[in-house]
TIDRENSE-92276 format. One record per residue (C-alpha): residue in one letter; chain; x, y, z. Coordinates in pm, 1 decimal, decimal comma. Example, Ala and Ser with C-alpha at 12.3 -4.5 7.8 and 13.67 -1.06 7.14 Angstrom:
rest: A | kette: A | xx: 1230,0 | yy: -450,0 | zz: 780,0
rest: S | kette: A | xx: 1367,0 | yy: -106,0 | zz: 714,0
END
This chain:
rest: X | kette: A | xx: 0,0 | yy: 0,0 | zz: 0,0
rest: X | kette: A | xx: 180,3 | yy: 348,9 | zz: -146,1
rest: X | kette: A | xx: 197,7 | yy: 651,6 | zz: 106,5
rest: X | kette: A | xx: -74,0 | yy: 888,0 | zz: 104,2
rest: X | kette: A | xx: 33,9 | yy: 1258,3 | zz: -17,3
rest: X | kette: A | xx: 28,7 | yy: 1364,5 | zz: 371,1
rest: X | kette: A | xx: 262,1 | yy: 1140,4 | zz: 424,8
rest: X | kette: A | xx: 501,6 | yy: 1214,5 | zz: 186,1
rest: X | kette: A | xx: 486,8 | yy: 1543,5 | zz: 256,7
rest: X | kette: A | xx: 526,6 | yy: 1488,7 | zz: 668,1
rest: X | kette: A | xx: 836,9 | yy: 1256,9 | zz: 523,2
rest: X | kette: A | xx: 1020,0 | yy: 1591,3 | zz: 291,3
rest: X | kette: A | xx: 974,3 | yy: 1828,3 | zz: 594,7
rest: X | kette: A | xx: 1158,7 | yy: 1595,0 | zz: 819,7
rest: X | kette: A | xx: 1449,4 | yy: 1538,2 | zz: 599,6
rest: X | kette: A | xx: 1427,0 | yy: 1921,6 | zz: 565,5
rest: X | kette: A | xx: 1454,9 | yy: 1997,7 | zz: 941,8
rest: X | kette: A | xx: 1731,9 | yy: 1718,6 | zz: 922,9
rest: X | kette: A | xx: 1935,8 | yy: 1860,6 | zz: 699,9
rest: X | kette: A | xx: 1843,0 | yy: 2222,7 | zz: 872,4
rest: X | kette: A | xx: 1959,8 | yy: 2063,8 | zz: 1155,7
rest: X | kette: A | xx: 2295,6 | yy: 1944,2 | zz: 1074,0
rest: X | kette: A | xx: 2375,1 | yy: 2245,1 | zz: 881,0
rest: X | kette: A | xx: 2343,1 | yy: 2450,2 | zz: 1181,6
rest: X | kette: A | xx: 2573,3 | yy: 2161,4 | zz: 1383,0
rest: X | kette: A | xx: 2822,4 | yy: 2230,6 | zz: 1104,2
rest: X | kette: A | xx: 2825,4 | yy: 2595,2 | zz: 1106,2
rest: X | kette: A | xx: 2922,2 | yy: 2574,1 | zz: 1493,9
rest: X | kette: A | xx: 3160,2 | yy: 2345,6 | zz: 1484,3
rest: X | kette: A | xx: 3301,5 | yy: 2543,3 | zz: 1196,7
rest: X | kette: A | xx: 3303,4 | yy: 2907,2 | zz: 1416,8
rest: X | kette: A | xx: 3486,3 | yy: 2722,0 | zz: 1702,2
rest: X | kette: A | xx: 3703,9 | yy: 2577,6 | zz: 1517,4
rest: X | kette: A | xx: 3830,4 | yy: 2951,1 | zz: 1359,3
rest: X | kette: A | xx: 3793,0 | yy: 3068,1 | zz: 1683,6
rest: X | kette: A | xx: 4020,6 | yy: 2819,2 | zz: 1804,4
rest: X | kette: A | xx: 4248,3 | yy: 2925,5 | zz: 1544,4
rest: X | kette: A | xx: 4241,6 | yy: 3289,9 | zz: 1590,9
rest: X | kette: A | xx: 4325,9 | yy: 3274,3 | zz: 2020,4
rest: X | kette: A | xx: 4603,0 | yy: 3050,1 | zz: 1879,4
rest: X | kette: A | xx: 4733,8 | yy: 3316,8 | zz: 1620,5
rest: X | kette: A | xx: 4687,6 | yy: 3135,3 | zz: 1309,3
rest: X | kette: A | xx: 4552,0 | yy: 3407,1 | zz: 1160,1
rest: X | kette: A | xx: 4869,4 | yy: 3657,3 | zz: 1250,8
rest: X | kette: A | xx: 5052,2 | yy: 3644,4 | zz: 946,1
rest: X | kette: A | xx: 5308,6 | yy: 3899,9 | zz: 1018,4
rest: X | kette: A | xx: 5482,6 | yy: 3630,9 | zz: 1293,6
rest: X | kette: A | xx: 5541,8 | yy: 3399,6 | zz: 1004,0
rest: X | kette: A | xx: 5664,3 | yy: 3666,5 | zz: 777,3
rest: X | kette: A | xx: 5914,5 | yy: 3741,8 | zz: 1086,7
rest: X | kette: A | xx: 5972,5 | yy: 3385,4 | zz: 1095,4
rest: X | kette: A | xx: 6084,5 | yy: 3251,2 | zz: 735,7
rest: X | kette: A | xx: 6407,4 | yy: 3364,3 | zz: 822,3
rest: X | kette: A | xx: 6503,9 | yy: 3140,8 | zz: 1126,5
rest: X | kette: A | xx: 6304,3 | yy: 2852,3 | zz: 929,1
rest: X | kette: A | xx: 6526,4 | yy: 2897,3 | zz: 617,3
rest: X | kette: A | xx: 6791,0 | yy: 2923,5 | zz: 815,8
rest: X | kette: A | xx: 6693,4 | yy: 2576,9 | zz: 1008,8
rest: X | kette: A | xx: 6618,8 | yy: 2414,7 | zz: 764,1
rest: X | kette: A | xx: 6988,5 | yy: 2506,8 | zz: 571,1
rest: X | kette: A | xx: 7149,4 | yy: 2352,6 | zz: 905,2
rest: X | kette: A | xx: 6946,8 | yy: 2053,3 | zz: 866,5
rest: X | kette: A | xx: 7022,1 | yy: 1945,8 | zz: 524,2
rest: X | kette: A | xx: 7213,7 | yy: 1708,3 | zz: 413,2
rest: X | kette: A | xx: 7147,8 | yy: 1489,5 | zz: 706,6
rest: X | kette: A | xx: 7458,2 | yy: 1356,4 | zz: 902,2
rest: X | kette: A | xx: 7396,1 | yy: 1009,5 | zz: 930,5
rest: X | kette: A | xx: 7776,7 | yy: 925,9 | zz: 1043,9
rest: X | kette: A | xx: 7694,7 | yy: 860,9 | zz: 1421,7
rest: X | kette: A | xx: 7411,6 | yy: 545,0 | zz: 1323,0
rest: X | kette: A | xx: 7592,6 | yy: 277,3 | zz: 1471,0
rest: X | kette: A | xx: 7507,1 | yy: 452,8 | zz: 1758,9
rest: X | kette: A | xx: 7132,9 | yy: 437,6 | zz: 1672,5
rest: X | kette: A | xx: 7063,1 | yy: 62,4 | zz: 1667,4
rest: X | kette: A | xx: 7082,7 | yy: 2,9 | zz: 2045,2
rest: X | kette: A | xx: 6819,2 | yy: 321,9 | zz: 2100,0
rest: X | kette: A | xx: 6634,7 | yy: 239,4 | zz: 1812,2
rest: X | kette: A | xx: 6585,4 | yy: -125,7 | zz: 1958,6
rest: X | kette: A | xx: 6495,5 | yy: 18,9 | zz: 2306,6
rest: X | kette: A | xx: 6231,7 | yy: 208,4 | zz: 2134,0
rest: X | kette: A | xx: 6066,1 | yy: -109,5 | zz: 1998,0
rest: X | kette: A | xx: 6129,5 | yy: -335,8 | zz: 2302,1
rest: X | kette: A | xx: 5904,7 | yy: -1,6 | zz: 2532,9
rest: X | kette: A | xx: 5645,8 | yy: -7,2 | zz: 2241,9
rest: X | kette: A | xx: 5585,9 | yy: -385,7 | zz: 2244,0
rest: X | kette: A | xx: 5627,5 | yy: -377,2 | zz: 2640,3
rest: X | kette: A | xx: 5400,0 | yy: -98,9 | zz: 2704,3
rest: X | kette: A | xx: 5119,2 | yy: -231,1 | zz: 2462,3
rest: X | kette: A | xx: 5140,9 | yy: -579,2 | zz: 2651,4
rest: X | kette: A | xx: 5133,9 | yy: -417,9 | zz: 3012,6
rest: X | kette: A | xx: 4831,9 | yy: -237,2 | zz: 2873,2
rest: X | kette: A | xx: 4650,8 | yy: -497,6 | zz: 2730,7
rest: X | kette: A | xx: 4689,8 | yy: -696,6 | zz: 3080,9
rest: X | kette: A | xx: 4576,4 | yy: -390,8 | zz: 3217,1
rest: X | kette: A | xx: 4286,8 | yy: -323,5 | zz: 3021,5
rest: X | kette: A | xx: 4118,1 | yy: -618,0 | zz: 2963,7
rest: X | kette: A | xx: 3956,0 | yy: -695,2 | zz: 3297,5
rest: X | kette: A | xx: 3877,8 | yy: -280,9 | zz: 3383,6
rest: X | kette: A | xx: 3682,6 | yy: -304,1 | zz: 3027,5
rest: X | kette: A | xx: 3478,3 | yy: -546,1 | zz: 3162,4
rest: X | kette: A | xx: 3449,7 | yy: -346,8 | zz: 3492,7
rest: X | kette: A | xx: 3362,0 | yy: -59,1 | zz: 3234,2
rest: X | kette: A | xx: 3106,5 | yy: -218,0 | zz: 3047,4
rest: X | kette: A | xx: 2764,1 | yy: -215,1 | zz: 3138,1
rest: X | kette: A | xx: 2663,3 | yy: -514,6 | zz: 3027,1
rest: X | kette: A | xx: 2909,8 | yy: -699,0 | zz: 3173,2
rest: X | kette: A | xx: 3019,5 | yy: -469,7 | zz: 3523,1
rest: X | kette: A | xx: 2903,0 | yy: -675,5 | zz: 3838,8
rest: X | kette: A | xx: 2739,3 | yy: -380,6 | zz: 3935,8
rest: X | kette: A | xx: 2691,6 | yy: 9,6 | zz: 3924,6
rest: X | kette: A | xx: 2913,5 | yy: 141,6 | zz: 4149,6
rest: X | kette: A | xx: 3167,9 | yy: -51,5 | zz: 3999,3
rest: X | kette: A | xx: 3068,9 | yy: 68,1 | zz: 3656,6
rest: X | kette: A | xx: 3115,4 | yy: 441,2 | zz: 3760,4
rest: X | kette: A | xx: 3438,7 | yy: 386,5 | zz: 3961,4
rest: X | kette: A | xx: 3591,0 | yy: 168,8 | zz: 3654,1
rest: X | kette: A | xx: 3453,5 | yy: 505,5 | zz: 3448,8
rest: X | kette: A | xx: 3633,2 | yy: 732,7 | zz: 3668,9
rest: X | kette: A | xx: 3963,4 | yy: 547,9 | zz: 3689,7
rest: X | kette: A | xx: 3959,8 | yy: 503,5 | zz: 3304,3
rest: X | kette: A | xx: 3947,1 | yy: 903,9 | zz: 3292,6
rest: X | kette: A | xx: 4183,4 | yy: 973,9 | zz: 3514,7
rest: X | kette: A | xx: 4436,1 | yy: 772,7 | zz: 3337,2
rest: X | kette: A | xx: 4354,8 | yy: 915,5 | zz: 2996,0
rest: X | kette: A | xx: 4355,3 | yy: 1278,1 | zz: 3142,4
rest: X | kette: A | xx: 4761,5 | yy: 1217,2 | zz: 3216,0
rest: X | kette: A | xx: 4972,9 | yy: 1261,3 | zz: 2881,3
rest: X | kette: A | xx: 5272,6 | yy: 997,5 | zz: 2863,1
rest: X | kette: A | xx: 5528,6 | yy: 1315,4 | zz: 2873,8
rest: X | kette: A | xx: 5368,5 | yy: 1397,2 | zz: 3199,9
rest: X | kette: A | xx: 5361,7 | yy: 1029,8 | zz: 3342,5
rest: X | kette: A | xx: 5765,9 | yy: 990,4 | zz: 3185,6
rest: X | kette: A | xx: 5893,2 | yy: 1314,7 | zz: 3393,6
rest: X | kette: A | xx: 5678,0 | yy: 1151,1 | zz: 3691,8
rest: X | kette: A | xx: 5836,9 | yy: 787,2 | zz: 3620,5
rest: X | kette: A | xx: 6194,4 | yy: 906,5 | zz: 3575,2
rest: X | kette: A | xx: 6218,7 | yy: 1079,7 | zz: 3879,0
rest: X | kette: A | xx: 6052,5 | yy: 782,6 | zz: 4078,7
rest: X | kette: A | xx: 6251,1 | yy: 455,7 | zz: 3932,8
rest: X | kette: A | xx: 6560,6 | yy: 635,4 | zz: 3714,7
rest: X | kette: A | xx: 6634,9 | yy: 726,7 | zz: 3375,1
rest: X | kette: A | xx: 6596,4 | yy: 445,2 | zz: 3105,8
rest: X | kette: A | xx: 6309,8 | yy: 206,6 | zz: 2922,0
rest: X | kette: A | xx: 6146,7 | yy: 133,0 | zz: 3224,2
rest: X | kette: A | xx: 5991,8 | yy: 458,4 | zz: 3302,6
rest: X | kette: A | xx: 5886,5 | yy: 471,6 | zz: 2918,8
rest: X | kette: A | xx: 5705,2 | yy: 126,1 | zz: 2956,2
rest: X | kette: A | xx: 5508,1 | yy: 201,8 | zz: 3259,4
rest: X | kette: A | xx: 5409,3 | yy: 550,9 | zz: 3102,9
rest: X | kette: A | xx: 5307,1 | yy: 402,3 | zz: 2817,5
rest: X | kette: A | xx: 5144,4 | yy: 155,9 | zz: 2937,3
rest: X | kette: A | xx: 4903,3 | yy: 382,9 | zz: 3224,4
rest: X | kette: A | xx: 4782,0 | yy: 628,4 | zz: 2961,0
rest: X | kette: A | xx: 4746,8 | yy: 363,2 | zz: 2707,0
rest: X | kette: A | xx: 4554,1 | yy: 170,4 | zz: 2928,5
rest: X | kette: A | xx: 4304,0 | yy: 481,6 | zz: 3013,4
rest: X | kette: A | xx: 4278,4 | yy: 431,6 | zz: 2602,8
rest: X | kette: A | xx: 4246,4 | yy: 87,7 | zz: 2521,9
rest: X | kette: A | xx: 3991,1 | yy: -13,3 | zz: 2838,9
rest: X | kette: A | xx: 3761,0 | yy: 277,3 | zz: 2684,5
rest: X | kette: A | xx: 3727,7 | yy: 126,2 | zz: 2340,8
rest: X | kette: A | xx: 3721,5 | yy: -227,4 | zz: 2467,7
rest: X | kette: A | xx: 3433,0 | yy: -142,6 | zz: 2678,7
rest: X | kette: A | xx: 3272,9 | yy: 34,6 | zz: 2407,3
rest: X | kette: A | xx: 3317,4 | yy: -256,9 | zz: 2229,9
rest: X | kette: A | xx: 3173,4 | yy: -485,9 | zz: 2469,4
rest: X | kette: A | xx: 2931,0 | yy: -290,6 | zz: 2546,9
rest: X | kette: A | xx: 2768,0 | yy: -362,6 | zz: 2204,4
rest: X | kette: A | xx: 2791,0 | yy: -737,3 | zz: 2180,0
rest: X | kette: A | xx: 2484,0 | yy: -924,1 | zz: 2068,5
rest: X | kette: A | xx: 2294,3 | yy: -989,0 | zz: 2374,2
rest: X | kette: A | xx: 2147,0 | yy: -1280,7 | zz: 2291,0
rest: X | kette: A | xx: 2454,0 | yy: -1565,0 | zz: 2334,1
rest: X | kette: A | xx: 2483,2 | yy: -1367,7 | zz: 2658,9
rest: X | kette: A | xx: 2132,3 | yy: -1442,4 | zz: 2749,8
rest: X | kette: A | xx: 2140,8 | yy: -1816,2 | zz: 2607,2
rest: X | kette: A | xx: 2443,4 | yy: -1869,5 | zz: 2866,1
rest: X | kette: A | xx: 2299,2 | yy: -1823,2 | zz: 3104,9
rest: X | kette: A | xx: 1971,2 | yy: -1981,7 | zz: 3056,6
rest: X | kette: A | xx: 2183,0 | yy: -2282,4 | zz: 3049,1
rest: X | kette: A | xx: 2385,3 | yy: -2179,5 | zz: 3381,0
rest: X | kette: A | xx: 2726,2 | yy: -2048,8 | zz: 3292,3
rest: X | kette: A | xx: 2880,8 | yy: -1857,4 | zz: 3546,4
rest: X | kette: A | xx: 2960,6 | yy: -1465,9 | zz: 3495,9
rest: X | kette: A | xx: 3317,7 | yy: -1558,4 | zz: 3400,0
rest: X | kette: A | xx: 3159,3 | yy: -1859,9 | zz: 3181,3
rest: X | kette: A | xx: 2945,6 | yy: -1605,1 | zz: 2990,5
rest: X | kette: A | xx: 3223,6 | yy: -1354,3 | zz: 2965,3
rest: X | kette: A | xx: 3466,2 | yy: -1599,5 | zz: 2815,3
rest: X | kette: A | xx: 3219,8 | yy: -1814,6 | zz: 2539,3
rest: X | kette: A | xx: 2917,2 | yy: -1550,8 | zz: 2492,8
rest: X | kette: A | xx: 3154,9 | yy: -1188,7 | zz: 2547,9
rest: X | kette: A | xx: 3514,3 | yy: -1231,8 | zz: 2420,4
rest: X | kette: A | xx: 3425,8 | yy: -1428,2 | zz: 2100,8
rest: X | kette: A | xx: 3222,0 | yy: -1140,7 | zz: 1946,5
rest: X | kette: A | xx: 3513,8 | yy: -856,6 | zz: 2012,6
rest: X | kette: A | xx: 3849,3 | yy: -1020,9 | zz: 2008,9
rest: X | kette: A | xx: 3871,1 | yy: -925,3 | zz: 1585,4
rest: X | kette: A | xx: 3777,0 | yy: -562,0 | zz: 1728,7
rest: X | kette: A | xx: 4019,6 | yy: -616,1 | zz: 2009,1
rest: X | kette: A | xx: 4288,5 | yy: -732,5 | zz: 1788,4
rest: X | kette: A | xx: 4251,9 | yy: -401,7 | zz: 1574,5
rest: X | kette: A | xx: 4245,1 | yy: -118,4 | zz: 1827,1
rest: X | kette: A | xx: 4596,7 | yy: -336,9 | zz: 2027,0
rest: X | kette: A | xx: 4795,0 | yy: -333,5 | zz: 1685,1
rest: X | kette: A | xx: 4678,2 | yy: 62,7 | zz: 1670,3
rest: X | kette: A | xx: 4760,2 | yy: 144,5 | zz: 1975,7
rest: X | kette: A | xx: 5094,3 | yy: -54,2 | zz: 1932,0
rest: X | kette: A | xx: 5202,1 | yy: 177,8 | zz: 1652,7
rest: X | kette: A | xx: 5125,6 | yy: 465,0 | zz: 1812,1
rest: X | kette: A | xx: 5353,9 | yy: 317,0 | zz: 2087,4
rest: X | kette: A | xx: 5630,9 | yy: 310,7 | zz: 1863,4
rest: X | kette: A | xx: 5633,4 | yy: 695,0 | zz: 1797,8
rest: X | kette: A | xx: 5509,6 | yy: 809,5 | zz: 2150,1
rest: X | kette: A | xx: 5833,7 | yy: 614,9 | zz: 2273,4
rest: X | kette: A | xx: 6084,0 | yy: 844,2 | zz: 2071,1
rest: X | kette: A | xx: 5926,2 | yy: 1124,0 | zz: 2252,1
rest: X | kette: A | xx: 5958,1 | yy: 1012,9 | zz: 2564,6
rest: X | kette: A | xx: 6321,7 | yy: 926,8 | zz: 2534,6
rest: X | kette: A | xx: 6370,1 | yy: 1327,8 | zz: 2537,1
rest: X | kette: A | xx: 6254,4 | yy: 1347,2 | zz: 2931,7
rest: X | kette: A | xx: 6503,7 | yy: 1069,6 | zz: 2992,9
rest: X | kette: A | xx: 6299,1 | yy: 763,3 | zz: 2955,9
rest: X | kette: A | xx: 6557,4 | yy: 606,2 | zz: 2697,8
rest: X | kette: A | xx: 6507,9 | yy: 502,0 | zz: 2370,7
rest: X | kette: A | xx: 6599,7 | yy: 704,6 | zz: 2047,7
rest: X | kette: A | xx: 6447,6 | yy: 1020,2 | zz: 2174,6
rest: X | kette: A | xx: 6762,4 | yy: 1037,2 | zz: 2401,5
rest: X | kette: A | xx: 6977,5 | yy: 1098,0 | zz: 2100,6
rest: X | kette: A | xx: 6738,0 | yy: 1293,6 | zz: 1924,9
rest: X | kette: A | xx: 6746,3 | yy: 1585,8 | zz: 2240,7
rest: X | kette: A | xx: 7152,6 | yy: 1501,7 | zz: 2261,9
rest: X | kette: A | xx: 7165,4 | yy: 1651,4 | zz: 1881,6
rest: X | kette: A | xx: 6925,3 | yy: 1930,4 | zz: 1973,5
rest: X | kette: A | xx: 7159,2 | yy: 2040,7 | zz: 2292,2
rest: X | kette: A | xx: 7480,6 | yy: 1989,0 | zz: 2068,1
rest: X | kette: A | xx: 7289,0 | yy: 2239,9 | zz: 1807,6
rest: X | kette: A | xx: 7359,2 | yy: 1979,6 | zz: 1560,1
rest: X | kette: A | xx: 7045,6 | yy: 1999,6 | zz: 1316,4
rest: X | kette: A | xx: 7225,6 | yy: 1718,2 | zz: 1047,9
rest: X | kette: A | xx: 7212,3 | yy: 1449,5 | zz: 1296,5
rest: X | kette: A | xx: 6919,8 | yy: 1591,6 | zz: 1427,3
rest: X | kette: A | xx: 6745,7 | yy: 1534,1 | zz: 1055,6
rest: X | kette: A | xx: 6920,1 | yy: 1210,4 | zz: 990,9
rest: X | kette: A | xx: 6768,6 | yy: 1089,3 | zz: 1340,2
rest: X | kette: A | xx: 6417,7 | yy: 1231,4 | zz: 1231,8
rest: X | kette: A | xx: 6477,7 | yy: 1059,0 | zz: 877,7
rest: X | kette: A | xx: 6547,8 | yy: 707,9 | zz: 1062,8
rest: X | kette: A | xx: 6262,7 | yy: 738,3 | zz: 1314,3
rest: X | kette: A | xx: 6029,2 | yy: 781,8 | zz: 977,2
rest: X | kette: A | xx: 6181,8 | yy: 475,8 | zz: 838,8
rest: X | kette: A | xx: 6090,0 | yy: 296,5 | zz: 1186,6
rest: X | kette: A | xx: 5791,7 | yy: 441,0 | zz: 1197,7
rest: X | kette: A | xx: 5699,9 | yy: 302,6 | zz: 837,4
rest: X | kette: A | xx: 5804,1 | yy: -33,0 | zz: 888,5
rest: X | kette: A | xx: 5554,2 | yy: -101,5 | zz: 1228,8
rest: X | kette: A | xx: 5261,2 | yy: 53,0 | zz: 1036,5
rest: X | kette: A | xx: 5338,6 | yy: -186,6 | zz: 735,5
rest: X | kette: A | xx: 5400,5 | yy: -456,7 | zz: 1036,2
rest: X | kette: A | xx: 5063,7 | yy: -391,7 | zz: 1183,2
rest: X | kette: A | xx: 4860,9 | yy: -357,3 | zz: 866,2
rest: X | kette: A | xx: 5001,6 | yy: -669,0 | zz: 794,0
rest: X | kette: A | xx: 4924,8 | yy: -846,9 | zz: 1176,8
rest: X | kette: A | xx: 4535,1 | yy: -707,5 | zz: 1093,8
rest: X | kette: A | xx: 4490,3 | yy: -887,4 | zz: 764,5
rest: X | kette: A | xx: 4621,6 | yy: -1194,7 | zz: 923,2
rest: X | kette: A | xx: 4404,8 | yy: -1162,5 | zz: 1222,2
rest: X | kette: A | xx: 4052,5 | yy: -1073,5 | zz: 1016,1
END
């Protein structure tokens, strides 16, 4: 049976308010976003007229790259990887079970929910820079601190889109569980984790490569790792090594997104 002419017309001046609707959303966002720009002084185009010089001249200092210290590299560059791998592992142990906590649908109760919530936050409201300078001055210079920073903001990360995740599982193998009389941790492990380890798999490998460049930044507040050179060259004034260094860490940087592409299509 076809709509009747009402209805059509009821149908046109919804999608009109709709699109009404979203081009006012648009137009916001847009204003705060040049706002944003103009208390930043994007818009003050005399400061980079006054500052092509000092870039022309940086960028003359930086070219060609000085690559004759790389020997040195490989031990940094290899602390870099073993934080990234080690932080994404110490987060992943970390995150799984405060997901769960996270997750309405599968948090053991409210208060628990909010507290997991809250905790979750906190963590992801502390930059790794910030949770490095804390690190280094509590257990030394070197990987470790990197790892554990890592690791606490990532987790703040991860457990939020694992819980999102889990928190929109098809109820129904939840519900058939435990009709039959699985156990929370039952239903968790064959109705929960089935559905969003592909999804789990993903955002890990993600946040793994992010891992990899977050580390060479956190190597310049003494947390080891390639970063360490990188602010050496910077103190020495010595913008060729400081490019070839920048060059290298791209060519790192390359390789672990091709490496986790690849992990992804092997994991689908």
């Amino acid at each position: 049976m076809g709509m009747t002419s009402a209805q059509q017309e009821a149908i046109l001046q919804q999608a009109a308010r709709d699109r009404s609707g979203l081009f006012r959303l648009v137009a916001v966002i847009t204003a705060v976003c040049v706002a944003a720009l103009a208390i930043a002084g994007f818009f003050d185009a005399q400061r980079f007229i006054d500052g092509m010089p000092a870039i022309a001249q940086l960028a003359s200092e930086m070219v060609p790259p000085d690559f004759s210290r790389w020997p040195h590299w490989l031990r940094p560059l290899l602390d870099t990887l073993a934080m990234s791998i080690a932080g994404t592992a110490l987060a992943l142990i970390l995150s799984l079970p405060l997901a769960l906590l996270a997750a309405p649908n599968t948090s053991p109760a409210a208060m628990i929910y909010r507290f997991a919530r809250t905790a979750l936050a906190a963590l992801r409201s502390v930059p790794e820079i910030i949770f490095g300078v804390l690190l280094v001055a509590a257990v030394g210079f070197g990987a470790l601190p990197g790892v554990l920073a890592l690791a606490l903001h990532s987790t703040g990360m991860m457990a939020k889109f694992y819980a999102e995740a889990i928190e929109h599982v098809d109820p129904r193998p939840m519900e058939a569980a435990t009709a039959a009389g699985a156990s929370r941790l039952q239903v968790i492990i064959h109705a929960v984790l089935p559905q969003v380890l592909p999804q789990l798999a993903d955002i890990t490998i993600y946040r793994w490569e992010y891992h990899f460049r977050a580390s060479a930044v956190l190597g310049i507040v003494g947390a080891g790792g390639i970063g360490f050179e990188l602010m050496a060259a910077l103190r020495l004034i010595r913008y060729d090594q400081v490019s070839a260094i920048l060059i290298t860490i791209l060519a790192c940087v390359v390789a672990v997104d091709a490496l986790g592409a690849w992990l992804r299509r092997r994991l689908k």
